[in-house]
KEKE-3310 file (N, C-alpha, C; in steps of 0.2 Angstrom, whole numbers, plus 5000, padded with zeros to 4 digits):
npx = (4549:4541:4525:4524:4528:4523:4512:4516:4524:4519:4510:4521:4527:4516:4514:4526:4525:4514:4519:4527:4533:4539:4532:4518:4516:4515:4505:4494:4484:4480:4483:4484:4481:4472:4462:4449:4431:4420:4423:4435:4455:4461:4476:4485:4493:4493:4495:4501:4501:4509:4520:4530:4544:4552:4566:4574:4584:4598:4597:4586:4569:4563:4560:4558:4551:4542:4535:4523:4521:4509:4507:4494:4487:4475:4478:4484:4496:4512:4519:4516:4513:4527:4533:4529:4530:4546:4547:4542:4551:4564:4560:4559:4569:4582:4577:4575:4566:4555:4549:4535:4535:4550:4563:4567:4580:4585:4578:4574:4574:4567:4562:4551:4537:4528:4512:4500:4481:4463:4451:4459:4467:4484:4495:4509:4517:4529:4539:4547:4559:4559:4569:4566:4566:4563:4565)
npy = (5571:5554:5546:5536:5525:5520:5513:5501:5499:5500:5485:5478:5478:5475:5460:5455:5456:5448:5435:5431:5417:5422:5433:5429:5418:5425:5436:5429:5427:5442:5456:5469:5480:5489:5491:5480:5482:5481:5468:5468:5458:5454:5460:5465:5471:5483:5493:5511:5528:5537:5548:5556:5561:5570:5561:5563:5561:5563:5552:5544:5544:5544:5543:5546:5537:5540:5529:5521:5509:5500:5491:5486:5485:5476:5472:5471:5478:5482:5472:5462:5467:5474:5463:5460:5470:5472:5457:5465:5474:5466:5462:5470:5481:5484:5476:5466:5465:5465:5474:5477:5488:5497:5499:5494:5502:5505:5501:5506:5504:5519:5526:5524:5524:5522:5521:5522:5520:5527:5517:5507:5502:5498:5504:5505:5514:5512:5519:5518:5521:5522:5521:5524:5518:5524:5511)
npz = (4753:4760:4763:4759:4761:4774:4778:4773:4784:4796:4792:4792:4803:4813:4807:4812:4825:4827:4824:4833:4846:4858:4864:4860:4869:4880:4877:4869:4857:4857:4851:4842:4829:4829:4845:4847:4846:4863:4874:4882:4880:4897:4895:4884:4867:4858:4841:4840:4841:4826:4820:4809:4800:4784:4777:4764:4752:4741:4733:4736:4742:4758:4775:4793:4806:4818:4829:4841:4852:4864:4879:4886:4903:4916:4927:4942:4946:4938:4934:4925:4912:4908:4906:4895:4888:4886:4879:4868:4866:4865:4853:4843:4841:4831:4823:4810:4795:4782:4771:4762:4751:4750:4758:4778:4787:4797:4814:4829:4848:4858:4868:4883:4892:4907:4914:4926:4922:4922:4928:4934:4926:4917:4908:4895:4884:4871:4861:4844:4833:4818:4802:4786:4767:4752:4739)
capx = (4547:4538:4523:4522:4531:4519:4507:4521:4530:4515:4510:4527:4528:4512:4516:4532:4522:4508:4522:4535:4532:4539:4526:4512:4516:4512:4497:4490:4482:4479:4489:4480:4483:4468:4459:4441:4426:4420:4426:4446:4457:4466:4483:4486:4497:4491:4501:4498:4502:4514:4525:4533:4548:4556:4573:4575:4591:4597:4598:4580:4563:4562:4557:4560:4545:4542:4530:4521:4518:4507:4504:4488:4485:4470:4483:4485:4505:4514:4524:4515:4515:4534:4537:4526:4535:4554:4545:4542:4557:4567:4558:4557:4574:4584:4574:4577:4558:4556:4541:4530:4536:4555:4565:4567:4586:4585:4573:4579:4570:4570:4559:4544:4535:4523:4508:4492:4476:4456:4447:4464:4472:4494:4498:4515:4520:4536:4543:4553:4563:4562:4569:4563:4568:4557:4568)
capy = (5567:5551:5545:5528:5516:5519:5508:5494:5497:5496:5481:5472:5479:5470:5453:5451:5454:5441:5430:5431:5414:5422:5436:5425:5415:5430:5438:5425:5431:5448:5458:5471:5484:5493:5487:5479:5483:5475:5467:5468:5455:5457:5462:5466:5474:5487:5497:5518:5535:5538:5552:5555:5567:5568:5560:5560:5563:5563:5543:5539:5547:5542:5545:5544:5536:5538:5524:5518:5501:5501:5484:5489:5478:5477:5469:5478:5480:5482:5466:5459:5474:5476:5457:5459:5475:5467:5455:5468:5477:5463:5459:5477:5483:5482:5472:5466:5467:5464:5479:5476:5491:5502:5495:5496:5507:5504:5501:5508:5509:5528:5527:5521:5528:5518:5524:5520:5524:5527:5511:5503:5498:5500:5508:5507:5516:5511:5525:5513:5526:5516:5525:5519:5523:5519:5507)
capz = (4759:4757:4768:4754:4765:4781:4779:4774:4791:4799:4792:4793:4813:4815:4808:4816:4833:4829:4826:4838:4851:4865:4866:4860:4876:4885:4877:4864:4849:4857:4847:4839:4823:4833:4847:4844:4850:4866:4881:4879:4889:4903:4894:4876:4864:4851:4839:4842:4836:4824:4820:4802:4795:4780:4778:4758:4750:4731:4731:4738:4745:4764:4781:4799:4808:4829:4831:4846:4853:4868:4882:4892:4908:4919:4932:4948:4948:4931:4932:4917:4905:4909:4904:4887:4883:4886:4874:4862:4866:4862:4847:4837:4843:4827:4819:4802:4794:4774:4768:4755:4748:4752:4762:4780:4785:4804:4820:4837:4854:4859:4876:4885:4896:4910:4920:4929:4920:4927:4929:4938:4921:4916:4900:4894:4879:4870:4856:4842:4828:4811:4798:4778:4761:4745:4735)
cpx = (4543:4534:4522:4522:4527:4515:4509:4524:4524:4513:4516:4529:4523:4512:4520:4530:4520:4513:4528:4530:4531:4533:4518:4510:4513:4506:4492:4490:4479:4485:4485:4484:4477:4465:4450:4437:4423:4422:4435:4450:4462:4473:4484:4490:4493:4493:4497:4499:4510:4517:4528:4537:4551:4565:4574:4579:4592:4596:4590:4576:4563:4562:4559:4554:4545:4536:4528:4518:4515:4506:4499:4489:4480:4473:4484:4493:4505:4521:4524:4516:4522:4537:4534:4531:4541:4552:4545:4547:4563:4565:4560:4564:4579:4584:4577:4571:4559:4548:4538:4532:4543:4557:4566:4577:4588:4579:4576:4572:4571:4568:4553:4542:4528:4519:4504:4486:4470:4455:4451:4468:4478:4492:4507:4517:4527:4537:4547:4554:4563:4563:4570:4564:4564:4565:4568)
cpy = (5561:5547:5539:5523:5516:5515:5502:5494:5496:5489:5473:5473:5473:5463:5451:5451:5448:5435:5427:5425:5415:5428:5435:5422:5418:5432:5434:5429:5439:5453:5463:5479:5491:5491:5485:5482:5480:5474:5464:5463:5460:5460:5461:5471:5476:5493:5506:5522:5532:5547:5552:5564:5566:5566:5558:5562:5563:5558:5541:5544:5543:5546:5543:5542:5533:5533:5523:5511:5501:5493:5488:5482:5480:5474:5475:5481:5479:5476:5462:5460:5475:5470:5459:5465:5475:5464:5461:5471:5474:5463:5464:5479:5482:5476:5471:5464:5468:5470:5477:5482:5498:5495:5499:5498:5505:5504:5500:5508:5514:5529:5525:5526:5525:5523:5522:5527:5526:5519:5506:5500:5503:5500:5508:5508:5518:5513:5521:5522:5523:5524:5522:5525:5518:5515:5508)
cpz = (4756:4763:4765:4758:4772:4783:4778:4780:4795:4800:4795:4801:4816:4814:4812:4824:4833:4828:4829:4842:4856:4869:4863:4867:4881:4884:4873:4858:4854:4857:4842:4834:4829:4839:4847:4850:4857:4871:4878:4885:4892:4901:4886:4873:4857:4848:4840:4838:4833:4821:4812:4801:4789:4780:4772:4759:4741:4729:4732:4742:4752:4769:4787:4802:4815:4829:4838:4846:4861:4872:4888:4895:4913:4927:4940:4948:4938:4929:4926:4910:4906:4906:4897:4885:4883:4883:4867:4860:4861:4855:4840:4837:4839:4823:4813:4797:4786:4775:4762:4746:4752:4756:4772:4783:4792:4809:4825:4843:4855:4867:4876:4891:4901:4915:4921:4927:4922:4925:4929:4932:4919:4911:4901:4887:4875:4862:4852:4837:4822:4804:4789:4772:4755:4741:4729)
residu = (UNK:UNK:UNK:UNK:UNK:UNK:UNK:UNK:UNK:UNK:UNK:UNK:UNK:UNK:UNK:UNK:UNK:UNK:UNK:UNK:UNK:UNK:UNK:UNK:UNK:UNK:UNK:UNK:UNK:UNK:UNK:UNK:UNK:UNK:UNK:UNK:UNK:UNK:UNK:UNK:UNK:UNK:UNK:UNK:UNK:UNK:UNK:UNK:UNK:UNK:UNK:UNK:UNK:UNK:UNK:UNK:UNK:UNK:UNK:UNK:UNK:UNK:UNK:UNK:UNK:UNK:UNK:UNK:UNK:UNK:UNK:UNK:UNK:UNK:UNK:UNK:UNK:UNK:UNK:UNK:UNK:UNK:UNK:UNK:UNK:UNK:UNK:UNK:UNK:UNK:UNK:UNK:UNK:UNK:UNK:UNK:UNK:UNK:UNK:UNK:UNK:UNK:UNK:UNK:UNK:UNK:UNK:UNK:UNK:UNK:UNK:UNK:UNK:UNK:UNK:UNK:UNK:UNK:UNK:UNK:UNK:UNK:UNK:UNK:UNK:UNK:UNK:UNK:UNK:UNK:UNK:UNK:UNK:UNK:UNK)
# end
């Protein structure tokens, strides 16, 4: 197994967020690897838990990797967080993503999951599959 390439698909998930136009349009720069300390806006997109198995073979060391992408909103209804995450949707959803390190093999949506949190804010947590092999 190889956890090497994790922190490149992290990195390369995050770029391709912060520079996508059409989910800029929606959150701005609030796009977050973690989210800051502070007073957080009304609607933003920050990467989550991830998940790792082996998927080496005799040709390459690689992995399967369930990632999370979450859009929190402070909004009363989830009409906003539902357009940001169809933004991210689109975005991630067999992506083709250059790593720093391995390459990436595939990136699938797998599922989402929306709900209402305490203190009246929407979470939706959307499950991508990328599967990476060291080069």
């Amino acid at each position: 197994m190889s956890y090497a390439m994790s922190a490149a698909l992290q990195a390369a998930l995050y770029d391709a967020l912060r520079a996508d136009g059409a989910l800029s349009g929606l959150v701005g720069e609030a796009i977050y690897d973690a989210p800051p300390s502070g007073t957080l806006p009304g609607l933003y997109v920050t990467l989550g838990a991830e998940r790792v198995r082996d998927a080496s073979d005799r040709s390459a060391a690689g992995a399967w990797h369930d990632l999370t992408v979450a859009v929190i909103s402070g909004a009363a209804g989830f009409s906003a967080a539902k357009a940001v995450a169809g933004a991210v949707s689109d975005l991630l959803h067999e992506a083709d993503l250059s790593l720093a390190r391995g390459r990436l093999v595939s990136l699938r949506f797998r599922r989402a999951r929306a709900r209402r949190e305490s203190g009246g804010l929407r979470r939706i947590e959307m499950t991508f599959r990328a599967r990476v092999e060291d080069a």
